[in-house]
DRENDOZA-351127 format. One record per residue (C-alpha): chain; y, z, x; residue number from 0; residue in one letter. Coordinates in nm, 3 decimals. Layout:
REM residues N
  cadena       c2       c3       c1  num  residuo
       A        Y        Z        X  NUM        A
...
***
This chain:
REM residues 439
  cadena       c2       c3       c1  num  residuo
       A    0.000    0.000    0.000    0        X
       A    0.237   -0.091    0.286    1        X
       A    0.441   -0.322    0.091    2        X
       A    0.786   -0.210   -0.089    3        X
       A    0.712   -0.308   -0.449    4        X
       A    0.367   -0.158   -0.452    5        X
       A    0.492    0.170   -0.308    6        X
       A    0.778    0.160   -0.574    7        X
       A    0.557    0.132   -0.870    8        X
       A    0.374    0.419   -0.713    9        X
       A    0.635    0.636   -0.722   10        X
       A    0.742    0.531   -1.087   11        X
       A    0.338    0.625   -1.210   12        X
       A    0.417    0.947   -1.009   13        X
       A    0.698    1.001   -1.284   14        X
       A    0.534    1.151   -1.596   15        X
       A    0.402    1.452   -1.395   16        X
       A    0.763    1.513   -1.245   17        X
       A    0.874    1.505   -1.591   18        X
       A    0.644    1.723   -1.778   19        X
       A    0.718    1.975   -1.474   20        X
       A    0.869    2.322   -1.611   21        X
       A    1.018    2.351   -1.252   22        X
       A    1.402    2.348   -1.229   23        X
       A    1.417    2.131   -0.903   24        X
       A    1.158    1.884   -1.125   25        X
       A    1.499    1.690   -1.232   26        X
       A    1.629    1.643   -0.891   27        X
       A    1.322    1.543   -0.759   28        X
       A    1.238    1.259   -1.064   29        X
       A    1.631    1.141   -0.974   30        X
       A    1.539    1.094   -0.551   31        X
       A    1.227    0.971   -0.691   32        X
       A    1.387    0.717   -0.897   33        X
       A    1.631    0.654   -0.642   34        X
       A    1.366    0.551   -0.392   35        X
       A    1.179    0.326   -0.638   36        X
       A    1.523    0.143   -0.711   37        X
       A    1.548    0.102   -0.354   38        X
       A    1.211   -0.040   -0.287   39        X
       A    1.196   -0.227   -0.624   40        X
       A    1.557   -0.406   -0.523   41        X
       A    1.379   -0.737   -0.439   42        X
       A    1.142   -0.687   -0.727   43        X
       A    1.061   -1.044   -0.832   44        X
       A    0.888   -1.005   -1.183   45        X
       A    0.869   -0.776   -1.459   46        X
       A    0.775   -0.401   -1.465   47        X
       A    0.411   -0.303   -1.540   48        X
       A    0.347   -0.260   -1.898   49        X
       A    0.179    0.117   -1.794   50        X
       A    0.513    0.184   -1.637   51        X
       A    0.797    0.102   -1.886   52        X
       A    0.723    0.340   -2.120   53        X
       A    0.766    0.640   -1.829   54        X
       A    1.042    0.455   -1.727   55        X
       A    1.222    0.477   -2.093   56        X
       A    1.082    0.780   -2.132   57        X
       A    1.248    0.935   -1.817   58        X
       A    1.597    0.740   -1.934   59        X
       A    1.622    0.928   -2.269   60        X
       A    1.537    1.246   -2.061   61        X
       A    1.802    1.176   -1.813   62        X
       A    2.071    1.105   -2.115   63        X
       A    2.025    1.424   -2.267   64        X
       A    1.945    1.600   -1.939   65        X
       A    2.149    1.980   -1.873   66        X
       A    2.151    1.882   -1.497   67        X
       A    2.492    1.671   -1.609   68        X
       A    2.528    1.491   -1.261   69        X
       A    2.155    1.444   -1.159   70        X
       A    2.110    1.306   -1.539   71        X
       A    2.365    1.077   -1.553   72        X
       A    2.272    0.922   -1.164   73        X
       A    1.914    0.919   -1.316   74        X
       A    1.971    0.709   -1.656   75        X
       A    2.218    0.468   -1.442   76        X
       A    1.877    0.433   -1.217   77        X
       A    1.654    0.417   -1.525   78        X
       A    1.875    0.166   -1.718   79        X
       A    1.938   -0.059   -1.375   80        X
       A    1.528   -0.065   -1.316   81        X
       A    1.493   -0.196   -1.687   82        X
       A    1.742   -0.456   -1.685   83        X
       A    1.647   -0.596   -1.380   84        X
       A    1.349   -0.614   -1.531   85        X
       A    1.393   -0.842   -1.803   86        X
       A    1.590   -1.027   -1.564   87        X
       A    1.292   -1.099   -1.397   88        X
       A    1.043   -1.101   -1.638   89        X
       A    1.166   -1.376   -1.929   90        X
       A    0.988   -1.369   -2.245   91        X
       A    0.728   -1.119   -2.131   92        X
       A    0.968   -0.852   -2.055   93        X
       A    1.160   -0.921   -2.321   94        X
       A    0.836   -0.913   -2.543   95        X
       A    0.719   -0.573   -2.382   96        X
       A    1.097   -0.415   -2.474   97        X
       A    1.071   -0.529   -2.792   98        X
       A    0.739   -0.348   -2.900   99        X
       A    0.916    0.013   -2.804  100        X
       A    1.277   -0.134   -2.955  101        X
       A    1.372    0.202   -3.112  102        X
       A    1.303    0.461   -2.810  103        X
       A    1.462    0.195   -2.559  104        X
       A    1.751    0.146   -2.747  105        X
       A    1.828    0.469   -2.804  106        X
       A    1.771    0.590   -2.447  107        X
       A    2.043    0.334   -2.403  108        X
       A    2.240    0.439   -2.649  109        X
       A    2.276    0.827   -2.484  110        X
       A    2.295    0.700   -2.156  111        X
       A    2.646    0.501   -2.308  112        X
       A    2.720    0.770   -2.480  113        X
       A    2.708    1.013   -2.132  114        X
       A    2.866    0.733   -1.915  115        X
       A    3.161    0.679   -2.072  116        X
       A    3.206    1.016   -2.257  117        X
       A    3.109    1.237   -1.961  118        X
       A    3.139    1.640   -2.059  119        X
       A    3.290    1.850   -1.859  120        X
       A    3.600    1.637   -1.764  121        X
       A    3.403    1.392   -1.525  122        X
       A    3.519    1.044   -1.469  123        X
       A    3.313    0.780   -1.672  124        X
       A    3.036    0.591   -1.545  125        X
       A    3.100    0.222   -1.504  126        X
       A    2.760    0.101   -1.355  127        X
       A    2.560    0.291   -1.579  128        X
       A    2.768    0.142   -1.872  129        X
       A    2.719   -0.186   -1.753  130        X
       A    2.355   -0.210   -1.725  131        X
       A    2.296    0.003   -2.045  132        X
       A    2.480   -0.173   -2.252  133        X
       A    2.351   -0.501   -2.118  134        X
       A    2.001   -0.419   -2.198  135        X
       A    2.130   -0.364   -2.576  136        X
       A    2.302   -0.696   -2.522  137        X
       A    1.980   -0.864   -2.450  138        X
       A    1.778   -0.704   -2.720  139        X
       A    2.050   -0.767   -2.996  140        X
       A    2.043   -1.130   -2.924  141        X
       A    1.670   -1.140   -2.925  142        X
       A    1.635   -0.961   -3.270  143        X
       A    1.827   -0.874   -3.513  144        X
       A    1.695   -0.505   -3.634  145        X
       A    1.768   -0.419   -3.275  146        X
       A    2.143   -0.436   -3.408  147        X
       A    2.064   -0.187   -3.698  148        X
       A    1.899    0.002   -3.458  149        X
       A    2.185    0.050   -3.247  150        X
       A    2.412    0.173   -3.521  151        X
       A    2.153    0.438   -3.644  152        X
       A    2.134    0.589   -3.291  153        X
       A    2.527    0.628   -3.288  154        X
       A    2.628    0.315   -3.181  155        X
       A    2.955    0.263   -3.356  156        X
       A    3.020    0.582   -3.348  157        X
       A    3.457    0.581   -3.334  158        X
       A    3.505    0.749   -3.015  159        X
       A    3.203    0.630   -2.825  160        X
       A    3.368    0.241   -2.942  161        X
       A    3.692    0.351   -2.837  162        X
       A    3.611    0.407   -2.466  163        X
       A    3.325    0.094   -2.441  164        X
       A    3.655   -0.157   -2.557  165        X
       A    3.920    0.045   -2.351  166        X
       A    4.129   -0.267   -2.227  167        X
       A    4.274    0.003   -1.977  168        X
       A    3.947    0.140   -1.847  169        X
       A    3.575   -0.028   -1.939  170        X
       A    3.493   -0.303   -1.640  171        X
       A    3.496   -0.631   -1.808  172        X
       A    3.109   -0.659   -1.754  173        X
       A    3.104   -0.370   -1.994  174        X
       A    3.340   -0.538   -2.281  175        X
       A    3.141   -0.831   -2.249  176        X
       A    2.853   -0.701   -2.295  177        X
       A    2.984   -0.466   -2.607  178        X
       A    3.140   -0.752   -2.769  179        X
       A    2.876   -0.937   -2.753  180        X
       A    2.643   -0.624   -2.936  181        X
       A    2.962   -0.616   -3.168  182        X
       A    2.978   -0.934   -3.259  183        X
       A    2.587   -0.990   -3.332  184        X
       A    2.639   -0.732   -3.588  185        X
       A    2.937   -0.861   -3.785  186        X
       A    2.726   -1.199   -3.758  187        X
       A    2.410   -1.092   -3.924  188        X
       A    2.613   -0.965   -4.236  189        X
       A    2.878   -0.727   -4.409  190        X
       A    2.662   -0.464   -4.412  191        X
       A    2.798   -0.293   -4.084  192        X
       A    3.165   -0.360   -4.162  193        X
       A    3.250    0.006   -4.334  194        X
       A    3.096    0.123   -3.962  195        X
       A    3.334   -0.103   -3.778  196        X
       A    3.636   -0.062   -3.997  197        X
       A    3.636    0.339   -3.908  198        X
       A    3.597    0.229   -3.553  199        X
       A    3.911    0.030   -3.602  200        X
       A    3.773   -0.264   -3.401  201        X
       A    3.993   -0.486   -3.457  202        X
       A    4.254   -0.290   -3.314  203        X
       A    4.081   -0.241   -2.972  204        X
       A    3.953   -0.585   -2.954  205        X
       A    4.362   -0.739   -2.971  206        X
       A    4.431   -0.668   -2.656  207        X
       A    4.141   -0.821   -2.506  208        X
       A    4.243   -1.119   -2.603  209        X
       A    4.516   -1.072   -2.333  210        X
       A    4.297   -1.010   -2.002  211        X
       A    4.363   -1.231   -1.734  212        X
       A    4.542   -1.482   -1.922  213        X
       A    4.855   -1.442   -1.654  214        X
       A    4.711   -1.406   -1.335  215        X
       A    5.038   -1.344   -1.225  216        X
       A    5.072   -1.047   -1.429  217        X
       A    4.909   -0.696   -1.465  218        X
       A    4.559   -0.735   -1.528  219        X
       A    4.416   -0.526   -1.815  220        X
       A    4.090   -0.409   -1.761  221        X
       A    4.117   -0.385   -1.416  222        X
       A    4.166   -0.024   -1.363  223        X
       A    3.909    0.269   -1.355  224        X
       A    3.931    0.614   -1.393  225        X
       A    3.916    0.808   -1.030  226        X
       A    3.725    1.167   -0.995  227        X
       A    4.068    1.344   -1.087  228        X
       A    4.163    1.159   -1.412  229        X
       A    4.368    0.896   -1.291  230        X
       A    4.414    0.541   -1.262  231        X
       A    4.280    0.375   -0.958  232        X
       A    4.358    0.024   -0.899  233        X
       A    4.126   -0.264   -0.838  234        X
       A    4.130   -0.613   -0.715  235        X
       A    4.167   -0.823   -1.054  236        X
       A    3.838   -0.918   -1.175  237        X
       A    3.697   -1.268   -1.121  238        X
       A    3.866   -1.527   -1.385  239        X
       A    3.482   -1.608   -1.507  240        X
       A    3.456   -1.257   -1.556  241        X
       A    3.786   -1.238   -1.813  242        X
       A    3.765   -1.518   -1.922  243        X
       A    3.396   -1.435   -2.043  244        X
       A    3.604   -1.109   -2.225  245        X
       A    3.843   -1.317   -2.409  246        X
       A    3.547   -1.565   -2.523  247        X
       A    3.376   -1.259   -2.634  248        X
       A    3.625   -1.120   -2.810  249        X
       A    3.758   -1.416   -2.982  250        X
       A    3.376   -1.479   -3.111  251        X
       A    3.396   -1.132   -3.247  252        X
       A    3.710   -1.184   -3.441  253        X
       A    3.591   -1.489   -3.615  254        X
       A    3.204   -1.292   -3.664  255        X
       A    3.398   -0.984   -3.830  256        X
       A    3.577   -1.337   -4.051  257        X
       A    3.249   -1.452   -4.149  258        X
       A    3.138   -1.314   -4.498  259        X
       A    3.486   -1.166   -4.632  260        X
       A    3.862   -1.146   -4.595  261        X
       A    3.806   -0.760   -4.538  262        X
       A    3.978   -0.781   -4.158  263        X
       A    4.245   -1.052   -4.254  264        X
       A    4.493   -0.739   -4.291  265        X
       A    4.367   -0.603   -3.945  266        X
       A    4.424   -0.956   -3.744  267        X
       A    4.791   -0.958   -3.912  268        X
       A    4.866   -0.617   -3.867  269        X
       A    4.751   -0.605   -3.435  270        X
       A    4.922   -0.946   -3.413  271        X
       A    4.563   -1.103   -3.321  272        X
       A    4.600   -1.394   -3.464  273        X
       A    4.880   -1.484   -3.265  274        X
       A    4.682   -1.421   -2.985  275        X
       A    4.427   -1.604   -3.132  276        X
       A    4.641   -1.925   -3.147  277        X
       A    4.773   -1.874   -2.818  278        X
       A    4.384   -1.872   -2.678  279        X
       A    4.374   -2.237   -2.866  280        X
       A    4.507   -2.369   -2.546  281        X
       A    4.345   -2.156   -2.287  282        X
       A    4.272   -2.269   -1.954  283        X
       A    3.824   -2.169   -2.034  284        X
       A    3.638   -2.428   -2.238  285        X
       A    3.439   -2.147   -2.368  286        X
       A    3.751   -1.961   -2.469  287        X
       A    3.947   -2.238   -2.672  288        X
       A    3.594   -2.298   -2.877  289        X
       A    3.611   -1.944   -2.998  290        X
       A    3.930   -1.925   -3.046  291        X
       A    3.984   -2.209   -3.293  292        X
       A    3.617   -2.044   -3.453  293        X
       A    3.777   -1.745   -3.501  294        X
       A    4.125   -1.902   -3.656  295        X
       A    3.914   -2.163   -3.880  296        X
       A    3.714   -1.873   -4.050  297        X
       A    4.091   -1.632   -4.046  298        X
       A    4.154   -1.914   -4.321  299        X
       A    3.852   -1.953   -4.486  300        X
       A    3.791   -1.687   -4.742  301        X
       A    4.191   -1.697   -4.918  302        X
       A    4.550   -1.814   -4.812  303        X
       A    4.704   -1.482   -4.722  304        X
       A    4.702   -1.544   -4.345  305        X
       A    4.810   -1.911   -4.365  306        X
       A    5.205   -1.844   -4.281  307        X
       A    5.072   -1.619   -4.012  308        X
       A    4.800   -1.991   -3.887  309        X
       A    5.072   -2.230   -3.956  310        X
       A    5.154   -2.235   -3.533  311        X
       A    4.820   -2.296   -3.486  312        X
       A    4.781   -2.634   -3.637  313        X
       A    4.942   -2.850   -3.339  314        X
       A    4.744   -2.689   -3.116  315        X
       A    4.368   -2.729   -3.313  316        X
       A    4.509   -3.114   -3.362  317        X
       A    4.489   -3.130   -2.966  318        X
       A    4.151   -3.014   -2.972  319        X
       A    4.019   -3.269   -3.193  320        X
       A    4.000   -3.471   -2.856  321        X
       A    3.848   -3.171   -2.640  322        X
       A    3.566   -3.231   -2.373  323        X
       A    3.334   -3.016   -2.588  324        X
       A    3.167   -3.157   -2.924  325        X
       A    3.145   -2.789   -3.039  326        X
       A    3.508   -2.696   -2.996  327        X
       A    3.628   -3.022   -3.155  328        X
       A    3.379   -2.903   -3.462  329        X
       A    3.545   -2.592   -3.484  330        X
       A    3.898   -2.744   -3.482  331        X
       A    3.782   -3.006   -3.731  332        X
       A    3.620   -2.710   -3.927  333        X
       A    3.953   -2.510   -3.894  334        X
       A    4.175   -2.777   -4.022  335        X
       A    4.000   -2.839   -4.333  336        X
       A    4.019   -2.441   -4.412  337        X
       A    4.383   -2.456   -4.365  338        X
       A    4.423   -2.639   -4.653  339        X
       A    4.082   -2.542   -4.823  340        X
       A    4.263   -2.247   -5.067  341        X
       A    4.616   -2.361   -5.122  342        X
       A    4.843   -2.662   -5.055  343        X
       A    5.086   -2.429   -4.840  344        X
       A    5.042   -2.577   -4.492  345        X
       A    4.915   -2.988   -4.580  346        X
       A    5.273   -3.087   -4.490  347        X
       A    5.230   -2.916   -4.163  348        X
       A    4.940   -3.064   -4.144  349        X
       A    5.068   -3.427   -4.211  350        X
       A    5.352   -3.332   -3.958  351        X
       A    5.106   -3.316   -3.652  352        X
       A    4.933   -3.599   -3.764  353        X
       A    4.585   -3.393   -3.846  354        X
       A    4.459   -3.721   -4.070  355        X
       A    4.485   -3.961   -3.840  356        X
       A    4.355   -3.721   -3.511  357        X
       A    4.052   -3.647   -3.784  358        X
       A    4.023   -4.007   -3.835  359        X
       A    4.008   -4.089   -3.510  360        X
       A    3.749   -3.861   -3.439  361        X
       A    3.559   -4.001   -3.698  362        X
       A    3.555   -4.371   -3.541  363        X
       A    3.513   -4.281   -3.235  364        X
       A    3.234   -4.114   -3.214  365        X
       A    2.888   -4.224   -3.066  366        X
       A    2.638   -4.420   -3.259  367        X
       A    2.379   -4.149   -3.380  368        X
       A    2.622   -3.825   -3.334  369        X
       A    2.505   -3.695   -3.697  370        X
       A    2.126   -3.753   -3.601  371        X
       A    1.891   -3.489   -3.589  372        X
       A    2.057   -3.315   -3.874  373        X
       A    2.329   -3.166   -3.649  374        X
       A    2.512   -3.002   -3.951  375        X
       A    2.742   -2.915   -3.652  376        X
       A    2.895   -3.170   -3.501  377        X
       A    3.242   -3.271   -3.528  378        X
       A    3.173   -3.600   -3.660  379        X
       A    3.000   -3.394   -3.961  380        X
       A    3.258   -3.134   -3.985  381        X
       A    3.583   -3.397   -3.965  382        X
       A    3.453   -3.574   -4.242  383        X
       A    3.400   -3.215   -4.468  384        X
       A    3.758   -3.111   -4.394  385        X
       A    3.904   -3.492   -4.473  386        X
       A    3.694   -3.422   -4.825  387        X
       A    3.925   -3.091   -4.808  388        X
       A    4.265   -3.261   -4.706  389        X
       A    4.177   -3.575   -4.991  390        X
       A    4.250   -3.252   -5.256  391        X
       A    4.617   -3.242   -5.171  392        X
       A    4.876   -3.498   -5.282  393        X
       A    5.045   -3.490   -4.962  394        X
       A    4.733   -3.521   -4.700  395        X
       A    4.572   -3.797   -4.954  396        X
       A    4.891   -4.003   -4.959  397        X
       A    4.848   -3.987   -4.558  398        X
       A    4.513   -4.068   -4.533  399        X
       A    4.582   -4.399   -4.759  400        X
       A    4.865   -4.486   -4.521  401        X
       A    4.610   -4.487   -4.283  402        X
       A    4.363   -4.712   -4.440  403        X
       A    4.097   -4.388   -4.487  404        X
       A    3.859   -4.697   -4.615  405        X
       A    3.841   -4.930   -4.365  406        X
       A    3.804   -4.608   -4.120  407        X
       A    3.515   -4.508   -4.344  408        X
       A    3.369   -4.790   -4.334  409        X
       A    3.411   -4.861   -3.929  410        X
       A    3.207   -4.484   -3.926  411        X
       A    2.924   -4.558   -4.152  412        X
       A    2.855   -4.899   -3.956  413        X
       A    2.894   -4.725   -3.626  414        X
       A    2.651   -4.465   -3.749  415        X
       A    2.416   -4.603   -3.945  416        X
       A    2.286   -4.458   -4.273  417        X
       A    2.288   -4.103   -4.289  418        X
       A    2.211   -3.858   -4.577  419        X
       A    2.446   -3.606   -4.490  420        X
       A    2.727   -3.877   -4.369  421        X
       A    2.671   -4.030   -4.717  422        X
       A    2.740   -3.723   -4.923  423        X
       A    3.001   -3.631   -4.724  424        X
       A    3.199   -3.953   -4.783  425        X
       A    3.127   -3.951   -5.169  426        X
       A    3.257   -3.651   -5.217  427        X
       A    3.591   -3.789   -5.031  428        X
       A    3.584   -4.032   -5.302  429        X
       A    3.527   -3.758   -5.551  430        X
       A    3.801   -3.545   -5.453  431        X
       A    4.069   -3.899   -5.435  432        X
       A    3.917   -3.947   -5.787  433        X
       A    3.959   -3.619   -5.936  434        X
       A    4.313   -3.609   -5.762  435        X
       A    4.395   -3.972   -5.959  436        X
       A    4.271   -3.834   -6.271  437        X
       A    4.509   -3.516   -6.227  438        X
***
């Protein structure tokens, strides 16, 4: 047993006795112990044992609720850094393997949080063991959805404990990306968490997220961390992946928590996120400006009330109708039509940045086969369901006949070919034109 890994899993089988010792130097020694297999495990290059997670998860919730408060929080940061590297390395069989003990693991994860960034005792929050706990939520969330539920019934939205994980001031941004994305998996799945988030007031800690790194020539948010003493010790600014990531992930959020009701439309006016929002339309990350006009397509989608507060943003989703990525020009597409999907309020802002004929052109000039496959995403889909939307307005119609909307049909539907969807979609144009006639 000469080599590294096989020593380290020795040590981690050595780990249930250490922890069912009554001894009190047991706890130090299953943290050096732990600390040594972390060490020999570094170059680890697959997953875990299946014999050994459990002992492993098992000695993580210890650590979490340990009364040794340094040893257990050095010993859950150990616990939680073994596991994800883990599923790092282990793809679908780790993944699996997590899975089948979802609720222990998840909780363990959940204390460890809990102790990392709400230390007792006036201690200075943990930002490794953060990162890697919450990241092994992360992963689990995204791989199935109860995971989320189970989250929230260990404490995970508790107010205070979501308070300090979206601190723009203090949580490293591999933290808030990692939250956000745990975040917004819940408010995607349904409403049913949104009482939950509303008390956590998440929109309000998410707005200024939207803000970090943007100026590089500014201050930084997020790039601070509490020292031993309480106070703020400065950092080198993150990398701009690395914020850029947070402002992706928190403009996905926004639009999630917009999903299924106008219940946060109050909360984006009242934090001035969808300004931000708007702002991130035009941001310097691909990944960033297709979130962004996600979140302020589904800001307009359930009523009107925020469409003064959108009306800035329709120049700048116009300009993304001819954006590198098929997916963001979808969501600007998607977010056009919504703008005039309740009301008639903003159609002559619409007309005003030309939206008809940048949706037109998007419609002709897209690649044979683009709706194939039954991509009910792509923007060639979603441009011609928002025209449908824009042909229910006197003003947008009267536009779109200016600028022959049937010959462009027609140049679409012999570029594409026949195509169910593409069909229905431009009937119901006609519908809506019709309708608007007989009016």
């Amino acid at each position: 047993m000469s080599d590294p890994q096989s020593c380290g899993l020795a040590l981690l089988r050595a780990v249930p006795a250490l922890r069912a010792a009554e001894a009190p130097a047991s706890a130090a020694l299953t943290h050096h112990v732990l600390a040594a297999t972390l060490a020999l495990l570094t170059r680890w290059a697959g997953p875990l044992p299946g014999d050994v997670l459990p002992e492993l998860l098992g000695a993580c919730a210890q650590a979490a609720g340990g009364a040794d408060a340094k040893g257990a929080r050095l010993q859950a940061a150990i616990c939680c850094e073994l596991l994800l590297g883990s599923l790092a390395a282990g793809g679908e069989a780790a993944l699996a393997a997590a899975l089948e003990r979802e609720q222990p693991l998840i909780a363990a994860c959940e204390r460890a949080l809990r102790e990392a960034v709400l230390p007792a005792g006036g201690r200075a929050p943990d930002g490794e063991a953060a990162v890697s706990a919450a990241s092994i939520v992360a992963r689990l969330v995204v791989a199935r959805e109860s995971c989320s539920a189970t989250f929230v019934a260990a404490g995970g939205l508790e107010p205070a404990l979501v308070a300090r994980l979206l601190d723009a001031r203090a949580a490293p941004p591999a933290l808030l990306v990692s939250v956000l994305l745990i975040l917004s998996q819940l408010a995607r799945a349904s409403a049913r968490h949104f009482d939950q988030l509303a008390r956590a007031d998440v929109v309000r800690l998410v707005a200024p997220l939207l803000r970090i790194g943007r100026d590089r020539d500014g201050e930084t948010p997020g790039s601070h961390l509490l020292d031993e003493g309480g106070g703020m010790l400065s950092e080198p600014p993150p990398p701009a992946s690395l914020t850029a990531a947070v402002r992706s992930r928190a403009c996905n959020l926004l639009g999630n928590l917009c999903r299924h009701s106008a219940r946060f439309y109050p909360a984006l006016r009242g934090t001035g996120a969808t300004a931000e929002l708007i702002r991130l339309c035009a941001d310097r990350d691909r990944s960033v400006r297709k979130f962004a006009c996600f979140a302020v397509g589904n800001a307009g989608f359930h009523d009107a009330s925020l469409y003064p507060d959108l009306r800035p943003a329709v120049p700048a989703l116009v300009a993304l109708l001819r954006d590198p990525e098929d997916r963001t020009r979808a969501n600007a597409a998607g977010a056009l039509g919504n703008l005039v999907r309740n009301s008639a309020e903003l159609c002559a802002d619409l007309v005003a940045a030309d939206a008809p004929r940048a949706l037109l052109a998007l419609l002709v000039g897209a690649p044979p086969g683009r709706a194939r496959g039954a991509d009910a995403h792509s923007s060639l889909q979603i441009a011609l369901f928002s025209l449908g939307n824009l042909c229910a307005h006197a003003d947008c119609a009267a536009a779109l006949r200016g600028l022959d909307l049937d010959g462009a049909l027609g140049r679409m539907v012999a570029r594409q070919g026949r195509d169910p969807t593409l069909d229905r979609y431009v009937d119901r144009i006609y519908a809506k034109l019709d309708a608007l006639g007989r009016g």
